[in-house]
mmCIF file of the N, C-alpha and C atoms, coordinates in Angstrom:
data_MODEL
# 
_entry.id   MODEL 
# 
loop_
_atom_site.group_PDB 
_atom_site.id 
_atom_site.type_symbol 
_atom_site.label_atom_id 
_atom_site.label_alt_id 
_atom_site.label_comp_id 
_atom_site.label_asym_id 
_atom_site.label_entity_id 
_atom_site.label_seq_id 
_atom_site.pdbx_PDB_ins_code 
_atom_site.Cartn_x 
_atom_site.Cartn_y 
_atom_site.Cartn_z 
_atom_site.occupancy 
_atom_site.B_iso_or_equiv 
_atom_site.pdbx_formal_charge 
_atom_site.auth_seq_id 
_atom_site.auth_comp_id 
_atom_site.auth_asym_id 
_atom_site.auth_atom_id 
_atom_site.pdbx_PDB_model_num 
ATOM 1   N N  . UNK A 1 1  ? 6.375   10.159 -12.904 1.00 0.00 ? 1  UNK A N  1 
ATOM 2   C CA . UNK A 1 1  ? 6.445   11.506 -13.444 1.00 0.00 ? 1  UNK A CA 1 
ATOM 3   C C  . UNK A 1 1  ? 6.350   11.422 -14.972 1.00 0.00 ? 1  UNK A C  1 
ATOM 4   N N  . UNK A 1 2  ? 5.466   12.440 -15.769 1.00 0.00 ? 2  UNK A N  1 
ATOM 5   C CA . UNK A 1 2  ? 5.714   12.554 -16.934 1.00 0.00 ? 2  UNK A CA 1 
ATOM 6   C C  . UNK A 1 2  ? 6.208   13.920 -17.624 1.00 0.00 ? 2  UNK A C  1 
ATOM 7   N N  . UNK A 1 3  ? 6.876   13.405 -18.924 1.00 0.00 ? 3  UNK A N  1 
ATOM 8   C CA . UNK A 1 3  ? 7.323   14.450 -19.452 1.00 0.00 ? 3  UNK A CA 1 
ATOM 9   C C  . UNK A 1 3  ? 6.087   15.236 -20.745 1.00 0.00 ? 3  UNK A C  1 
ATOM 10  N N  . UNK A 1 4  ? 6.574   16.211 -21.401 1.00 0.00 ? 4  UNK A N  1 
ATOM 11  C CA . UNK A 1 4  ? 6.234   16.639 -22.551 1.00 0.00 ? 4  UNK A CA 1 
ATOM 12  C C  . UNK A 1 4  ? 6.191   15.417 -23.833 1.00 0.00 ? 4  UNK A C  1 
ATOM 13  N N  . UNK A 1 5  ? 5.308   14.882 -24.504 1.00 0.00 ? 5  UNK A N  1 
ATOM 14  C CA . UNK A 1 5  ? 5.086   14.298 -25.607 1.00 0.00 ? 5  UNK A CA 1 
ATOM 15  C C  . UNK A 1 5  ? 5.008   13.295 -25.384 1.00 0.00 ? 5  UNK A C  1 
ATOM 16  N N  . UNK A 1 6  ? 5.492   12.375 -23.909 1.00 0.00 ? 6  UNK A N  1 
ATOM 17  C CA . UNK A 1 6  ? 5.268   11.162 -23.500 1.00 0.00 ? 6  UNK A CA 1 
ATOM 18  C C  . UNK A 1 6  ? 3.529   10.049 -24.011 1.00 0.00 ? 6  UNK A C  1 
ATOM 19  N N  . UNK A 1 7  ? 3.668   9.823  -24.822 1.00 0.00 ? 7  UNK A N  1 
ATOM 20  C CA . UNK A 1 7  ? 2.277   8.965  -24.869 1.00 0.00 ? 7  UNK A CA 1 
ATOM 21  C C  . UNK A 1 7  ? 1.612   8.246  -23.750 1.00 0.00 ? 7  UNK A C  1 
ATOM 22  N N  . UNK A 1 8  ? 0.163   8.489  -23.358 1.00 0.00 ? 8  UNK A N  1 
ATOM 23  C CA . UNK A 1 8  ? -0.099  7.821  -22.160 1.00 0.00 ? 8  UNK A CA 1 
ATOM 24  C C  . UNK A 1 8  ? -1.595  7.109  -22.440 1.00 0.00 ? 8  UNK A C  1 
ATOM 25  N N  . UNK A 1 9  ? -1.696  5.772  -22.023 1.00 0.00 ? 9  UNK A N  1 
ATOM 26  C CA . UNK A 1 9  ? -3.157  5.595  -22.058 1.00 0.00 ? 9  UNK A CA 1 
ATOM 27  C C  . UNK A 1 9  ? -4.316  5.938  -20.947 1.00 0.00 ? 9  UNK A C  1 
ATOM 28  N N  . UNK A 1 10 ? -5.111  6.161  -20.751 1.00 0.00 ? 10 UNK A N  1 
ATOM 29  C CA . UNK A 1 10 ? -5.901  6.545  -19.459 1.00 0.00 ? 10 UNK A CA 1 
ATOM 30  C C  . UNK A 1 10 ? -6.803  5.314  -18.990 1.00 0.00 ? 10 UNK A C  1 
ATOM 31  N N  . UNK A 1 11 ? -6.265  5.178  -17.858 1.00 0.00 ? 11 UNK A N  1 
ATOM 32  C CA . UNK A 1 11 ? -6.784  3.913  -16.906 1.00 0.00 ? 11 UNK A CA 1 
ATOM 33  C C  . UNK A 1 11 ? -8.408  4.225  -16.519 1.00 0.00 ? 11 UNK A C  1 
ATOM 34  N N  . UNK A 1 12 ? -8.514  5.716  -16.168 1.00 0.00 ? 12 UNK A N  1 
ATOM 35  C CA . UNK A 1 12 ? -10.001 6.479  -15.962 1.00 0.00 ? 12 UNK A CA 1 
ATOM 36  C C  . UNK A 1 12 ? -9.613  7.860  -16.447 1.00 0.00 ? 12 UNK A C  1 
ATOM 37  N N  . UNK A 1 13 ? -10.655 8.368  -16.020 1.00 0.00 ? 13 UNK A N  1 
ATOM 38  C CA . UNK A 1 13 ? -10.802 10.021 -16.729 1.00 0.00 ? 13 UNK A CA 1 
ATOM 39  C C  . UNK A 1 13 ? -12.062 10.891 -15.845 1.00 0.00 ? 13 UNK A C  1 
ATOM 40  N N  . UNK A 1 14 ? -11.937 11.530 -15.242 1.00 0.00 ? 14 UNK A N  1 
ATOM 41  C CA . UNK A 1 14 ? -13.209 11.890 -14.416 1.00 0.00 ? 14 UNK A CA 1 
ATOM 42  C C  . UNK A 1 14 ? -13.293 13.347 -15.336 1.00 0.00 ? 14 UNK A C  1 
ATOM 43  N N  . UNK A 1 15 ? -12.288 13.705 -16.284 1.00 0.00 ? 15 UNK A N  1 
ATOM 44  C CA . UNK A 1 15 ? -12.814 15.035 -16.687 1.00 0.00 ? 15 UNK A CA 1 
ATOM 45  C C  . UNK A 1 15 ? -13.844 14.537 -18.308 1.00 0.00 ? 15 UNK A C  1 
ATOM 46  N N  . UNK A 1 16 ? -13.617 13.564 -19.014 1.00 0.00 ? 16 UNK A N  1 
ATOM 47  C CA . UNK A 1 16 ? -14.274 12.913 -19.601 1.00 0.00 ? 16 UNK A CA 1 
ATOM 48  C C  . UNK A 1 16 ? -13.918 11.041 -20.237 1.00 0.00 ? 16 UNK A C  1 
ATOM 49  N N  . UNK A 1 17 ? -14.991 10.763 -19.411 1.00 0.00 ? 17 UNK A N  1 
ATOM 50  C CA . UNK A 1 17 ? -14.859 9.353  -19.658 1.00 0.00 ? 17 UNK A CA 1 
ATOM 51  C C  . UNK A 1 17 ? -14.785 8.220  -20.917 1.00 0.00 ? 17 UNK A C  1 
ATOM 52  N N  . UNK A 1 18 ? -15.085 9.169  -21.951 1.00 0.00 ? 18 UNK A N  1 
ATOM 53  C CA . UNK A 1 18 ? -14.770 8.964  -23.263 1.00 0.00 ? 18 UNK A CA 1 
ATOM 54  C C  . UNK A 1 18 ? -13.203 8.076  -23.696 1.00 0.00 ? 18 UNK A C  1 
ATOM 55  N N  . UNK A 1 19 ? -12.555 8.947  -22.878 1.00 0.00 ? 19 UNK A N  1 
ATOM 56  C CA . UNK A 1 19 ? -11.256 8.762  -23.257 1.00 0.00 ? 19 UNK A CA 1 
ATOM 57  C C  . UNK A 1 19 ? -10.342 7.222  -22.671 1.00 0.00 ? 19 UNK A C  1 
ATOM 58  N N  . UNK A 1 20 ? -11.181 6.418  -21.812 1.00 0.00 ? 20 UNK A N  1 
ATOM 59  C CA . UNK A 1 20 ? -10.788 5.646  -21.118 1.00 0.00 ? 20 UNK A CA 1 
ATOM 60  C C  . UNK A 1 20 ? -10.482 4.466  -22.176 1.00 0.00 ? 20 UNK A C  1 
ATOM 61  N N  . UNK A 1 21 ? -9.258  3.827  -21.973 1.00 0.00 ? 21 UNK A N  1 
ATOM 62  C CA . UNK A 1 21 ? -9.020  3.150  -22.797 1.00 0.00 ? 21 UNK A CA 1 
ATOM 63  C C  . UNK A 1 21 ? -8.485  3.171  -24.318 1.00 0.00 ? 21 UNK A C  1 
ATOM 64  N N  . UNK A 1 22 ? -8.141  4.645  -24.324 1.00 0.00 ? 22 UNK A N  1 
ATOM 65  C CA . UNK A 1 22 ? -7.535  5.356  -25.510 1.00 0.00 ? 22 UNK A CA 1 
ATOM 66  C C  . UNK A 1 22 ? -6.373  6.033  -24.967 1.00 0.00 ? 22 UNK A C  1 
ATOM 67  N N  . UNK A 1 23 ? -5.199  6.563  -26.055 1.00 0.00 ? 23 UNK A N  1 
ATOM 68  C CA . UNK A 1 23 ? -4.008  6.984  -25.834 1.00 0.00 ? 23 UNK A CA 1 
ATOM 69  C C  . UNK A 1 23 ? -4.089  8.516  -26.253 1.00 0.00 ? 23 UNK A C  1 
ATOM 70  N N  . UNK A 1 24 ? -3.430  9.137  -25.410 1.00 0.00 ? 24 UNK A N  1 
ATOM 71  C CA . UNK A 1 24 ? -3.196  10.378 -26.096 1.00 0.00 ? 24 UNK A CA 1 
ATOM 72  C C  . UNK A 1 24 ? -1.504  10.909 -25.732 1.00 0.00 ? 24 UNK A C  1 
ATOM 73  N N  . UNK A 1 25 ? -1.202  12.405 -25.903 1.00 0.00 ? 25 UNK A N  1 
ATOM 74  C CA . UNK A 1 25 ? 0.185   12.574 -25.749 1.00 0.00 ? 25 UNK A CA 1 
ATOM 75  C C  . UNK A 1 25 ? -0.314  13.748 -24.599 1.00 0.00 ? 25 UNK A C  1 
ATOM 76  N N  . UNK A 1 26 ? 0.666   13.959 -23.545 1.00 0.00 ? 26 UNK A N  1 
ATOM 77  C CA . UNK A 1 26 ? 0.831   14.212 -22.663 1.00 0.00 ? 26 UNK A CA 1 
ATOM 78  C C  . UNK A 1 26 ? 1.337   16.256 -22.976 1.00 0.00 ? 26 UNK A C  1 
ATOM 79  N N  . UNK A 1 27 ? 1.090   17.339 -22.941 1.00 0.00 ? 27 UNK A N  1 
ATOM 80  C CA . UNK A 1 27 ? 1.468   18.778 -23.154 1.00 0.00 ? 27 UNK A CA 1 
ATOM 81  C C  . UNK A 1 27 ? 2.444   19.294 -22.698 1.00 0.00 ? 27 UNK A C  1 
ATOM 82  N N  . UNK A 1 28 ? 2.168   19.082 -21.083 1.00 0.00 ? 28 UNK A N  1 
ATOM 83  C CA . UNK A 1 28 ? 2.913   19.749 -20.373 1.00 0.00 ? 28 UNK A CA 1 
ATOM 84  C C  . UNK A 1 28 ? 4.521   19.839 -20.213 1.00 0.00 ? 28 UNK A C  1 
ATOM 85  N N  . UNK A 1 29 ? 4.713   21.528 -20.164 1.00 0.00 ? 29 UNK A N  1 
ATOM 86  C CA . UNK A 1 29 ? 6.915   21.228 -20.169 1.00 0.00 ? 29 UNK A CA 1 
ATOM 87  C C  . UNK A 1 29 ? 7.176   20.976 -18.949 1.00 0.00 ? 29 UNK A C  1 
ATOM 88  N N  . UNK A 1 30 ? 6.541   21.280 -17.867 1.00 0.00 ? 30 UNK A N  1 
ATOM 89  C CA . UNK A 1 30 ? 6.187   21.167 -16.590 1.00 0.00 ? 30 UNK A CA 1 
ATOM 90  C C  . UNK A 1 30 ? 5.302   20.864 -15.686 1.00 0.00 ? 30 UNK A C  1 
ATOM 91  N N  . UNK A 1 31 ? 5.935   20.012 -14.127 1.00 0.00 ? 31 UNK A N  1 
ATOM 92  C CA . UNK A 1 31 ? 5.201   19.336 -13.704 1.00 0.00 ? 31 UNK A CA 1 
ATOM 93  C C  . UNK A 1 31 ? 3.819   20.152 -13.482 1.00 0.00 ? 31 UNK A C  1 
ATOM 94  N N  . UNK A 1 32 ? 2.489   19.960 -13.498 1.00 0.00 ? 32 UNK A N  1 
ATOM 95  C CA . UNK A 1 32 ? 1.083   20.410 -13.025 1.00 0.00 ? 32 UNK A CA 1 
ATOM 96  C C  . UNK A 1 32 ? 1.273   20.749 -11.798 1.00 0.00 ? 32 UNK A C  1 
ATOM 97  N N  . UNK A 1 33 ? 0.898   22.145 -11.651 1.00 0.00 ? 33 UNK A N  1 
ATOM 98  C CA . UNK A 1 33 ? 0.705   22.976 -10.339 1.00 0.00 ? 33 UNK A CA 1 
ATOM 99  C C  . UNK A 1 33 ? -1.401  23.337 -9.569  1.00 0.00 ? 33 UNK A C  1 
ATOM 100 N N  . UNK A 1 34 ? -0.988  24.787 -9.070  1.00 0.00 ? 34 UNK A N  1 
ATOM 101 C CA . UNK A 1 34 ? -2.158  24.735 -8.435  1.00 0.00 ? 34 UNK A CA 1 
ATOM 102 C C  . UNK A 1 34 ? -3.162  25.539 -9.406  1.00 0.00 ? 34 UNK A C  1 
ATOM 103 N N  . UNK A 1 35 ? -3.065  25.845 -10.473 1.00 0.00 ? 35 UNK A N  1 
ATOM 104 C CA . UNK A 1 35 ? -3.616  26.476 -11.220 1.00 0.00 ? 35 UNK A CA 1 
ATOM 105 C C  . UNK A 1 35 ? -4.713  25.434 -12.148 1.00 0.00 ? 35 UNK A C  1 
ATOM 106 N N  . UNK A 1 36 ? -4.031  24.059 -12.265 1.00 0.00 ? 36 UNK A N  1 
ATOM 107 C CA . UNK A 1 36 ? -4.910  22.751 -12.946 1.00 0.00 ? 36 UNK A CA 1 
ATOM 108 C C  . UNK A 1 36 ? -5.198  21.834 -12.074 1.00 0.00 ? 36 UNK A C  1 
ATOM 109 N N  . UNK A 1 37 ? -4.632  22.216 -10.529 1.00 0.00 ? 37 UNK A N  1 
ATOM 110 C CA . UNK A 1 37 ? -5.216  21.554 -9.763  1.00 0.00 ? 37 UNK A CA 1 
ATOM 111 C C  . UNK A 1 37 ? -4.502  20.062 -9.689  1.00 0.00 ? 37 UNK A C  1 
ATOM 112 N N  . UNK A 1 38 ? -3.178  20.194 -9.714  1.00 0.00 ? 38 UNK A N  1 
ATOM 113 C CA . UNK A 1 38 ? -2.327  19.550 -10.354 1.00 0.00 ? 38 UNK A CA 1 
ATOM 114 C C  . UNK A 1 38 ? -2.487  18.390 -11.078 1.00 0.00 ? 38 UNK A C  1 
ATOM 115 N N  . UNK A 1 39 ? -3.468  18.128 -12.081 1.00 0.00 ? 39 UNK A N  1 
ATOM 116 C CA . UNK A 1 39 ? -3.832  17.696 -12.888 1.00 0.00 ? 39 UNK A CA 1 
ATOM 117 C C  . UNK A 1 39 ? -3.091  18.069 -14.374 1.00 0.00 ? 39 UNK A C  1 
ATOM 118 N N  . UNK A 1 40 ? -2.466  16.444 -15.419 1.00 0.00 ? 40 UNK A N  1 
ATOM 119 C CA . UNK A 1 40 ? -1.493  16.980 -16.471 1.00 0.00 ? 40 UNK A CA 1 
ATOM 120 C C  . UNK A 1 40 ? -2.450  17.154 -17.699 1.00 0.00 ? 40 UNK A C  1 
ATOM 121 N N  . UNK A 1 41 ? -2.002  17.823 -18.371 1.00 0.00 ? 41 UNK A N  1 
ATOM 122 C CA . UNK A 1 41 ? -3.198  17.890 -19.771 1.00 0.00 ? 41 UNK A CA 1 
ATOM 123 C C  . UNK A 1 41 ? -2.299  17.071 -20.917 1.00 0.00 ? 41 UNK A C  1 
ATOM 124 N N  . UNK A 1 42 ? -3.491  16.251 -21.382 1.00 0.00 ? 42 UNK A N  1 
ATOM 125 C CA . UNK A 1 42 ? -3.063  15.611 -22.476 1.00 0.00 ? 42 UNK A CA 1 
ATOM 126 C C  . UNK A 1 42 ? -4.123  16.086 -23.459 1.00 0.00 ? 42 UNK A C  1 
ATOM 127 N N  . UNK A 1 43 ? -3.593  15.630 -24.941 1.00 0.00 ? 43 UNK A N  1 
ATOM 128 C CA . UNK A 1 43 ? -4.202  15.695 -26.388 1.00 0.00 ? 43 UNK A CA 1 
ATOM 129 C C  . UNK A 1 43 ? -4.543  14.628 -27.110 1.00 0.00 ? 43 UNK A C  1 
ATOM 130 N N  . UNK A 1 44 ? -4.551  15.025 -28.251 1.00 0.00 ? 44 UNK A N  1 
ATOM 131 C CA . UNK A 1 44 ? -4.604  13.875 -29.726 1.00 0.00 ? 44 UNK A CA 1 
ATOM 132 C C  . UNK A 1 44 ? -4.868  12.744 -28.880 1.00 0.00 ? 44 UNK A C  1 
ATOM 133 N N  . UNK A 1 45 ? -6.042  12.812 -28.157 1.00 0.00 ? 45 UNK A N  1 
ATOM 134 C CA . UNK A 1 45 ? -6.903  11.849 -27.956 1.00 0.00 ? 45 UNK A CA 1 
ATOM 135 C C  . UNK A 1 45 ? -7.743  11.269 -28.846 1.00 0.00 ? 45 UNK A C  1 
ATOM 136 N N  . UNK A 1 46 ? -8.393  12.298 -29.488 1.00 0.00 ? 46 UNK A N  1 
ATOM 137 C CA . UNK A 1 46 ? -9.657  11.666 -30.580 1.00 0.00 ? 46 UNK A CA 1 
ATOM 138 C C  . UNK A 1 46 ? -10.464 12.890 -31.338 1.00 0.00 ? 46 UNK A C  1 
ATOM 139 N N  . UNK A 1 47 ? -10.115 12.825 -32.556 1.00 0.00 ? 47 UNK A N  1 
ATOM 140 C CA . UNK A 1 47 ? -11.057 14.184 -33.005 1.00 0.00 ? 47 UNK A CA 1 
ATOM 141 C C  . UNK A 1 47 ? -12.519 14.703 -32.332 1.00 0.00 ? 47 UNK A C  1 
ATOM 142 N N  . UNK A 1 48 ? -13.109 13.662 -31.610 1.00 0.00 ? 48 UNK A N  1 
ATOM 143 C CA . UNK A 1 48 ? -14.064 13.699 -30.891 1.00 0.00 ? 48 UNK A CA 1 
ATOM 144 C C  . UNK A 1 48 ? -13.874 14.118 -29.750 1.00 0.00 ? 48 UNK A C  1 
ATOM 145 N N  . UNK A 1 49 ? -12.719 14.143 -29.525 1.00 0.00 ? 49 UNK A N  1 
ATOM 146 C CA . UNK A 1 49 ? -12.633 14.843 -27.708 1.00 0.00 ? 49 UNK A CA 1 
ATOM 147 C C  . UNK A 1 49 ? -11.507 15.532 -27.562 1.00 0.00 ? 49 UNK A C  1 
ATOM 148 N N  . UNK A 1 50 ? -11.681 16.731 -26.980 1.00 0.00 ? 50 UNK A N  1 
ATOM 149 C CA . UNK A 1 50 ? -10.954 17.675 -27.167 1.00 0.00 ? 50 UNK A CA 1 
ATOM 150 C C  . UNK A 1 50 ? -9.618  17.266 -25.891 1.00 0.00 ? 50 UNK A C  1 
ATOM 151 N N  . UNK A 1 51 ? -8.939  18.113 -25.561 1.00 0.00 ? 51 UNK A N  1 
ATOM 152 C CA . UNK A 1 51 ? -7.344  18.084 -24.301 1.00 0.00 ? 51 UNK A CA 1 
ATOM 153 C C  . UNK A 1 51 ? -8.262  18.116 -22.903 1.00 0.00 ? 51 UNK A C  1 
ATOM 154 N N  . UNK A 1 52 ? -7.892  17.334 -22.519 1.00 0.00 ? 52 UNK A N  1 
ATOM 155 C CA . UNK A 1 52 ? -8.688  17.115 -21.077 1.00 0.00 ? 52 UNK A CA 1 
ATOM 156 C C  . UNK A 1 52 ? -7.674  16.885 -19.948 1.00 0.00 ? 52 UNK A C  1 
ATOM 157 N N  . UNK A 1 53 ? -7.715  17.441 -18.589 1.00 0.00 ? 53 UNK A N  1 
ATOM 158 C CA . UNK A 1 53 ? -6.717  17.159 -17.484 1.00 0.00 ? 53 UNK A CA 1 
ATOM 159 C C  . UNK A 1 53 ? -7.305  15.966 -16.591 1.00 0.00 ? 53 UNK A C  1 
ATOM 160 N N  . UNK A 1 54 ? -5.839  15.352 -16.697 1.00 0.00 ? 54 UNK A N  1 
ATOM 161 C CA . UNK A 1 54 ? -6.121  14.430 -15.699 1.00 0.00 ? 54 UNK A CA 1 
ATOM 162 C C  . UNK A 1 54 ? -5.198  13.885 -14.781 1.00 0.00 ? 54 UNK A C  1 
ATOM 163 N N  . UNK A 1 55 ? -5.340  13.432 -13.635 1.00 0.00 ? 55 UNK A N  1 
ATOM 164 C CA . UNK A 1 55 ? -4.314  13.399 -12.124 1.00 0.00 ? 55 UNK A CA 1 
ATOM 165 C C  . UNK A 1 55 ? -3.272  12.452 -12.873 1.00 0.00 ? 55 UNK A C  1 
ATOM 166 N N  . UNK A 1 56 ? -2.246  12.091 -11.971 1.00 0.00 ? 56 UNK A N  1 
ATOM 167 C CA . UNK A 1 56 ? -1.537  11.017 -12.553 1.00 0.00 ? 56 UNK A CA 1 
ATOM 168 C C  . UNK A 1 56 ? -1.597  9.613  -12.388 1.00 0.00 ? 56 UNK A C  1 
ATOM 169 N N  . UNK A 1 57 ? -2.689  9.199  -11.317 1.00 0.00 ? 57 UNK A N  1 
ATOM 170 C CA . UNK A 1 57 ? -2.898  7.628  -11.016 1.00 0.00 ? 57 UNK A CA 1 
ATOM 171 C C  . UNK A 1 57 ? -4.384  7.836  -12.325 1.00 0.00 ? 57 UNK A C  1 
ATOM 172 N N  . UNK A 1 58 ? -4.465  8.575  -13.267 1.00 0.00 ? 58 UNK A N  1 
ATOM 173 C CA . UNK A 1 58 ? -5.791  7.938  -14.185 1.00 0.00 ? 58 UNK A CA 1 
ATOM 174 C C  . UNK A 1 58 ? -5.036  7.810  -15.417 1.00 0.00 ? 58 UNK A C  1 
ATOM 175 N N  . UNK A 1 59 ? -3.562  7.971  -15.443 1.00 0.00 ? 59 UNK A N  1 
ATOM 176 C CA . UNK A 1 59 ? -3.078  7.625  -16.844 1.00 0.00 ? 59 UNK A CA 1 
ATOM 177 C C  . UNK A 1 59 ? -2.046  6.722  -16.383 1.00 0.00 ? 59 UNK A C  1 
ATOM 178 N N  . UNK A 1 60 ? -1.350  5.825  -17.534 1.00 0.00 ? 60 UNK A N  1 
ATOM 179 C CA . UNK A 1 60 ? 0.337   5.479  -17.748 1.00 0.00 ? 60 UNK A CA 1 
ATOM 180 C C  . UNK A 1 60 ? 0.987   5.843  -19.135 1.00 0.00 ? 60 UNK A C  1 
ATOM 181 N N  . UNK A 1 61 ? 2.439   5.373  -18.721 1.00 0.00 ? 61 UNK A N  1 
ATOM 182 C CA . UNK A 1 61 ? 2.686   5.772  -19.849 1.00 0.00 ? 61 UNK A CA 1 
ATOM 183 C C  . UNK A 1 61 ? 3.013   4.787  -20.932 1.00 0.00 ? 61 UNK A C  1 
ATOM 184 N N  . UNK A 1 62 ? 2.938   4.739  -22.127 1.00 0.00 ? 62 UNK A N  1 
ATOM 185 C CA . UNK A 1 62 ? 2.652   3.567  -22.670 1.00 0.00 ? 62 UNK A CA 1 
ATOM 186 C C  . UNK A 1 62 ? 3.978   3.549  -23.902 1.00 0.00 ? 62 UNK A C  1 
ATOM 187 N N  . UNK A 1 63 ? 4.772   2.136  -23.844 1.00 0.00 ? 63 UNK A N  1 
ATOM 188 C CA . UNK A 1 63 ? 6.007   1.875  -24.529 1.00 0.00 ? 63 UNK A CA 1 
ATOM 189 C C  . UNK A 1 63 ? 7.090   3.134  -23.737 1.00 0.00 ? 63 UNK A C  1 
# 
């Protein structure tokens, strides 16, 4: 389970593959429902790539 601000790196990314192998911080105050398809949104990935959702076996959480 993750929380709000948790840093995570992404193992894959099917919403963009860019991000694989980079860290970003995790948004959500709450767990992902049916509205994202319960997919969590993360950020401050990369000025190049904007907040992208992704399941929870395509990230961890990192430290």
């Amino acid at each position: 389970m993750f929380n709000a601000g948790d840093i995570v790196e992404f193992i894959s990314c099917d919403d963009d593959p860019r991000a694989i192998g980079k860290t970003g911080r995790i948004l959500d105050e709450v767990a992902p429902g049916p509205l994202t398809d319960y997919r969590w949104t993360v950020d401050r990935i990369s000025i190049w790539i904007a907040p992208v959702l992704v399941r929870g076996n395509e990230i961890r959480k990192v430290g």
